[in-house]
N, C-alpha and C positions, 0 to 999 in steps of 0.2 A: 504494500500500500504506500510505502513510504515513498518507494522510485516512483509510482504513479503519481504522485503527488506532485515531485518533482518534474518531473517530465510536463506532466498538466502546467505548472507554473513556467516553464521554459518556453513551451508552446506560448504561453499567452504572451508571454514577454516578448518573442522572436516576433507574433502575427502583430502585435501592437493592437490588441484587442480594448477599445476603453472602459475605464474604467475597471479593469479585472485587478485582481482575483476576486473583489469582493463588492462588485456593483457598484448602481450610482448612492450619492452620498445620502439622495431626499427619502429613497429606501430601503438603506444599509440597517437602521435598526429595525424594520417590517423583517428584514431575512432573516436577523438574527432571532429575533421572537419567535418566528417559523419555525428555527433550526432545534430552540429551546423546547418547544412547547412539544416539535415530534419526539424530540429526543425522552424527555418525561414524561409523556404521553405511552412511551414504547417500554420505559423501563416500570412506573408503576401502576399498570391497570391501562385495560383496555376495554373498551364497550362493544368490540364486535365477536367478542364469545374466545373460548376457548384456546383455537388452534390458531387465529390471529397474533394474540396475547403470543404465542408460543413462538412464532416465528421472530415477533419481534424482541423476544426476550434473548434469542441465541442471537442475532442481528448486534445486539447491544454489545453483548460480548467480545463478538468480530473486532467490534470498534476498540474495545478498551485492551 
């Protein structure tokens, strides 16, 4: 994940992509609230049953 990362950030750097890696400024914190609320949303409790909960519970893991 880590080379992907990097690699994704070289790309945008080389294409001169604006404003990357992390958007425009007016809604850079709409992303980050996005980012929060999935991320917490994944790791305690979930409303569409079961085997949702489930995936995103291994999902979390990946990440950390």
């Amino acid at each position: 994940m880590s080379i992907t990362l990097l690699l994704s950030f070289i790309y945008l750097y080389w294409a001169s992509i604006p404003d990357a890696p992390f958007g425009k400024k007016e809604v850079r914190g709409l992303l980050v609230a996005r980012g929060v609320g999935g991320f917490f949303g994944c790791t305690y409790g979930s409303v569409y049953g079961k085997r949702v909960h489930t995936k995103c519970r291994y999902s979390v893991r990946i990440l950390l």
